[in-house]
C-alpha positions in Angstrom: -46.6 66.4 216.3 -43.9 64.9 214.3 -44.3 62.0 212.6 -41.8 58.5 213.4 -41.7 55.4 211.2 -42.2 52.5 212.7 -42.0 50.4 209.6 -39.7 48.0 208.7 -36.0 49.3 207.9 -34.5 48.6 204.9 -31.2 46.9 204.8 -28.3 48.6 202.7 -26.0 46.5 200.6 -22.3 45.6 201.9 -20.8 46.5 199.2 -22.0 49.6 199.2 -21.3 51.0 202.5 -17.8 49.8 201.4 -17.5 51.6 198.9 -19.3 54.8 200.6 -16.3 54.7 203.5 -13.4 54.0 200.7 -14.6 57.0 199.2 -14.6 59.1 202.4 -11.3 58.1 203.1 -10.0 59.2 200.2 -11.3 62.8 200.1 -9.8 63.3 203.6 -6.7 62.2 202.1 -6.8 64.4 199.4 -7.8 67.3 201.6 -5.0 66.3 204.3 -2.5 66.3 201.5 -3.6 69.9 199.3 -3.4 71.2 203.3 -0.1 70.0 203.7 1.0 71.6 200.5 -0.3 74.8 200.5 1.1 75.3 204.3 4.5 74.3 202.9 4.0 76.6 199.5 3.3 79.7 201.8 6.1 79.0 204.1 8.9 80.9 202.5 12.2 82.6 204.0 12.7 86.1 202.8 16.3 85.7 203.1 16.4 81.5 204.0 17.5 82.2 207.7 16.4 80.3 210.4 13.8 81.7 213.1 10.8 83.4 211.1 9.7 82.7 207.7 8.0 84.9 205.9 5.7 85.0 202.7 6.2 87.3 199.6 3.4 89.5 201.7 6.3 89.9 204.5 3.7 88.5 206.8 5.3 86.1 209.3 3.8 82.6 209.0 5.9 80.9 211.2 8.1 81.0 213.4 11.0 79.3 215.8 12.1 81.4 218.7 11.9 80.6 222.7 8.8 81.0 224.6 7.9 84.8 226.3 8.0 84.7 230.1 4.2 84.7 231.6 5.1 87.7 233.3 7.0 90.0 230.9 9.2 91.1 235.0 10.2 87.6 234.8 13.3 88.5 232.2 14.9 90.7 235.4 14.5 88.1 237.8 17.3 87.5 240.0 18.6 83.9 241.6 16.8 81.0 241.8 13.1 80.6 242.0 11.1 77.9 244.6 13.4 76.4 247.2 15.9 78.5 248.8 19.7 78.6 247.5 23.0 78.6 249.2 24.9 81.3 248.0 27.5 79.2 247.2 25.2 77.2 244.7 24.0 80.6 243.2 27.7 81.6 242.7 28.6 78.4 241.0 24.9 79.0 238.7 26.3 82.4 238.3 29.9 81.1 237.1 28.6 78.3 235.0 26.9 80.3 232.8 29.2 83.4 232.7 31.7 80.3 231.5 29.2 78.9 229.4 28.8 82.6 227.8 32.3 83.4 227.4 32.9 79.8 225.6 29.9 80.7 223.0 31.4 84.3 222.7 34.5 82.8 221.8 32.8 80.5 219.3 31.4 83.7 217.5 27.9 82.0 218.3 26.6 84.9 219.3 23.4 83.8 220.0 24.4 81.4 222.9 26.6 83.8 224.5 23.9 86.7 224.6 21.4 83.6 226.2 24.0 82.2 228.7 25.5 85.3 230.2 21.6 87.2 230.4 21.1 83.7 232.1 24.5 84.4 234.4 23.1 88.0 235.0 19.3 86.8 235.9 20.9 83.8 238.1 22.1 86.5 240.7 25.4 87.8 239.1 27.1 91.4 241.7 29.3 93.5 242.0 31.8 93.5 239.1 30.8 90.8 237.6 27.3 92.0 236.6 29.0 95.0 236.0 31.4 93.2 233.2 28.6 90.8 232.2 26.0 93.7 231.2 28.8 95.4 229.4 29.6 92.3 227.1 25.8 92.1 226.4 25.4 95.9 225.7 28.0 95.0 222.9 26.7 91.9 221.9 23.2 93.9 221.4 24.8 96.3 219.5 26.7 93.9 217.1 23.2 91.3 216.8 19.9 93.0 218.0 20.0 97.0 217.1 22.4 96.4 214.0 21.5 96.1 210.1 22.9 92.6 210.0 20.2 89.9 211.4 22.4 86.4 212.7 21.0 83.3 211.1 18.6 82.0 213.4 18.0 84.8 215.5 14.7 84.6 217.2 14.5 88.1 218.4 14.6 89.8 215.1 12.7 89.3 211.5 12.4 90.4 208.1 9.9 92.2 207.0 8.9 92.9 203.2 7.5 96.5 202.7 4.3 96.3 200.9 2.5 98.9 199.3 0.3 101.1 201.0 2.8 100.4 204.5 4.9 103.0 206.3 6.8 103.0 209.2 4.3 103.9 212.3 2.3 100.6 210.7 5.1 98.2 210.5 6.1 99.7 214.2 2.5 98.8 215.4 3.1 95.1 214.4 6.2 94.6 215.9 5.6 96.2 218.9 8.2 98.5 218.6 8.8 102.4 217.7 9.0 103.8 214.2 12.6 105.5 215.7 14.0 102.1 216.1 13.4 100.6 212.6 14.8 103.7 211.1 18.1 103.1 213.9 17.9 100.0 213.1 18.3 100.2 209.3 20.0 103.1 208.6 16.8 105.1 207.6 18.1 108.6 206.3 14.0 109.4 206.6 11.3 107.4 208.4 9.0 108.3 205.6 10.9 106.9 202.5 10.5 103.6 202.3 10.0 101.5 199.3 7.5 98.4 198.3 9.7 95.6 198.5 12.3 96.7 200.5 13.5 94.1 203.7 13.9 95.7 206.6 14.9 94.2 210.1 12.9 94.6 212.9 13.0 93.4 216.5 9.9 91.4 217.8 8.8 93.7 220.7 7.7 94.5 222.9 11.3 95.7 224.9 10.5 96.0 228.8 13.0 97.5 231.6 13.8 96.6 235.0 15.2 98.6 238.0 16.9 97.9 240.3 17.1 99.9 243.4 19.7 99.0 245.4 21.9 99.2 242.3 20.3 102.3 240.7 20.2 100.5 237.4 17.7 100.3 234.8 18.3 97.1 232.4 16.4 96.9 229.4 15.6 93.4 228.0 14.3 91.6 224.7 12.5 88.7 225.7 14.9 87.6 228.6 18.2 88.8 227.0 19.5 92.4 228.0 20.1 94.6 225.8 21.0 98.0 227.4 22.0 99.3 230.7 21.8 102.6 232.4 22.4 104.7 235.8 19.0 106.0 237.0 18.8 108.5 240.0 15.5 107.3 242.3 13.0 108.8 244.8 14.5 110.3 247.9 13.7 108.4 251.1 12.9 105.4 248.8 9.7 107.3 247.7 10.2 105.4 243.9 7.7 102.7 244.4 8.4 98.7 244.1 6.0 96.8 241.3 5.2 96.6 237.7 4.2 99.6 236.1 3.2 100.1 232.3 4.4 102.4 229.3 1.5 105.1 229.6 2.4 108.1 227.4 5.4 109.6 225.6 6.2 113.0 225.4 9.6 115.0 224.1 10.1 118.6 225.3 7.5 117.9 228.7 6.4 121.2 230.7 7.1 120.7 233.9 4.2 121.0 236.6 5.7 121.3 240.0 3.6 118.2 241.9 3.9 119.9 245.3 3.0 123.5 243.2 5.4 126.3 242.5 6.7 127.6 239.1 5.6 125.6 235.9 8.5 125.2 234.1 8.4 125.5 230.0 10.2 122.6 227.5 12.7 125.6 226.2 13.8 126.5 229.7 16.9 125.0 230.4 16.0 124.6 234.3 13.0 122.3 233.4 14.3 119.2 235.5 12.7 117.0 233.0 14.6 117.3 230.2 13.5 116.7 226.8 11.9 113.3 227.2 9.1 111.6 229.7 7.9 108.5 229.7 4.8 108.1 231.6 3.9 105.0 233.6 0.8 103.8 235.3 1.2 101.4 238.0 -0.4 97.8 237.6 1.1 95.5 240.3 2.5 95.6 243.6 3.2 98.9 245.4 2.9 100.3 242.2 -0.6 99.2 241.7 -3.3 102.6 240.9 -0.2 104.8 241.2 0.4 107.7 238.5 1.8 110.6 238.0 5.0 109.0 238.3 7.7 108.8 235.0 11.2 108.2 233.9 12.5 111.7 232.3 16.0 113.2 231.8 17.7 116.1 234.1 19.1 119.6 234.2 21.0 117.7 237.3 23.4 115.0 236.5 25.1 114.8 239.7 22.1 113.3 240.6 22.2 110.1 238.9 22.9 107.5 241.0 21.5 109.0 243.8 18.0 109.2 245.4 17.0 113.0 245.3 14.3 113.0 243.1 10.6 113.3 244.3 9.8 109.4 243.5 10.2 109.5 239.6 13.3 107.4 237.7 16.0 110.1 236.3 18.2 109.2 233.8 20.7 111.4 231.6 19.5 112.9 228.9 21.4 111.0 226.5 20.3 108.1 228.1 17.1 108.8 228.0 16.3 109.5 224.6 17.5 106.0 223.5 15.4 104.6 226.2 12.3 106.3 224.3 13.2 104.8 221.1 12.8 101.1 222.8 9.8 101.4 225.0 6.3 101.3 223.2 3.1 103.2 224.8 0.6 100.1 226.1 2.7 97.4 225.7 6.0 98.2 227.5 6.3 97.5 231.1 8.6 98.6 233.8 9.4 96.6 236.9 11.0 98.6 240.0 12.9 95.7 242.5 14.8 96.4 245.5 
């Protein structure tokens, strides 16, 4: 049994607790202070932009940019969420920040303008004016996000310092993003030569894609910003299936196994109707939910983009597609299919 004193306690001098609490206070100031500091020290911008900073590691350490939707689908929303909206109010969201867009654009911040008209787009933007408003974005992409050139501040894109021992596929794996693209991206003559302390720009993946039926478009976003735009032919008698569905596999030069049998058609045969990309999806919400064996892949049938003749799968053109496979990353990338 353990043993308690019951004696008499003794009593401690008031000085002395004093000076036992002064002295506590001022380790934890000193502590708070060397914390403070170091922070500060390894907080460093690789090339004193806003948005990321990163240490002589090229590790990112912090970071400003704008919160990821919960639900990476979310960036391809259309009109207004909770209460129903007029579609007078949604026209006047739509043309506010279209305006709003066009104002930045003119600016040159083109930051703003890429946030304001994605904003018009996702508020419900049709017809011709989507159509005009995705191709100002495609541009704007190609002038900010895919370029060489990072924009001050851009919180969509970083620096990274190559250190030794990295390549490519590794610095890929981080970002969420494709080995292909930081090679586009940069002007890479070879994926495999890269040196230590080189800065290259990367985009902070993952990119996701939306599609939307009616339209037979497939939008590929960054965050909630679009950044490319395509045609897609769907399933005939609207057998492509509604939901989220996630990047499964990757394949260039796919053989083609008929899914209702028949002839298996080889990559080198120029009537394989998959062209020489698929990329595989597994379904993970919605109508989509359990589903495989369904994929976006190229065509030997371009007349059919546009349409719905294909047996439920997403076609695209070939051209189109290969790009496409550059963006998406297996595991992380997700695909949303809306009416």
């Amino acid at each position: 049994m353990a043993k308690i004193y019951t004696g008499p306690r003794k009593r401690r001098h008031p000085f002395r607790t004093l000076g036992l609490l002064a002295g506590a206070v001022g380790v934890i100031a000193f502590v708070a202070v060397w914390w403070s500091s170091e922070d500060e020290a390894a907080v460093t911008s690789a090339e004193g932009e806003g948005g990321a900073s990163v240490d002589s590691g090229g590790q990112i350490i912090r970071e400003v940019r704008p919160a990821r939707p919960d639900d990476p689908m979310e960036c391809g929303t259309r009109g207004a969420s909770g209460e129903a909206e007029s579609d007078g109010d949604r026209a006047r969201r739509v043309a506010q920040a279209a305006q709003a867009g066009s104002e930045a654009l003119q600016k040159d911040d083109v930051l703003a303008a890429q946030a304001k008209m994605s904003a018009a787009l996702r508020a419900g933007a049709t017809g011709d004016q989507a159509a005009e408003l995705r191709a100002k974005l495609v541009q704007l992409a190609n002038k900010v996000t895919l370029s060489p050139g990072r924009a001050t501040g851009d919180p969509r894109t970083a620096t990274y310092i190559v250190q030794k021992g990295d390549n490519l596929r590794k610095i890929a794996k981080e970002f969420k993003i494709t080995d292909d693209l930081i090679a586009k991206m940069n002007n890479l003559s070879s994926k495999s030569m890269i040196r230590q302390g080189a800065r290259l720009k990367v985009a902070r993946g993952p990119f996701n894609a939306v599609v939307y039926k009616r339209e037979h478009t497939l939008d590929v976003f960054l965050d909630d910003v679009l950044v490319r735009s395509y045609k897609v032919g769907l399933g005939e008698h609207d057998s492509t299936p509604t939901g989220t569905w996630r990047v499964k596999n990757k394949l260039k030069n796919p053989t083609y196994y008929p899914p209702r049998g028949g002839k298996i058609v080889h990559a080198e045969d120029p009537n394989n109707p998959l062209g020489e990309h698929w990329i595989g999806l597994e379904g993970v919400a919605g109508e989509a939910k359990g589903q495989e064996r369904y994929g976006i892949h190229g065509t030997n049938e371009p007349d059919s983009i546009g349409k719905n003749a294909s047996l439920g799968c997403v076609r695209m053109h070939n051209e189109d597609v290969a790009e496409l496979y550059t963006l998406l990353v297996e595991g992380d990338s997700q695909v949303g299919v809306k009416e």
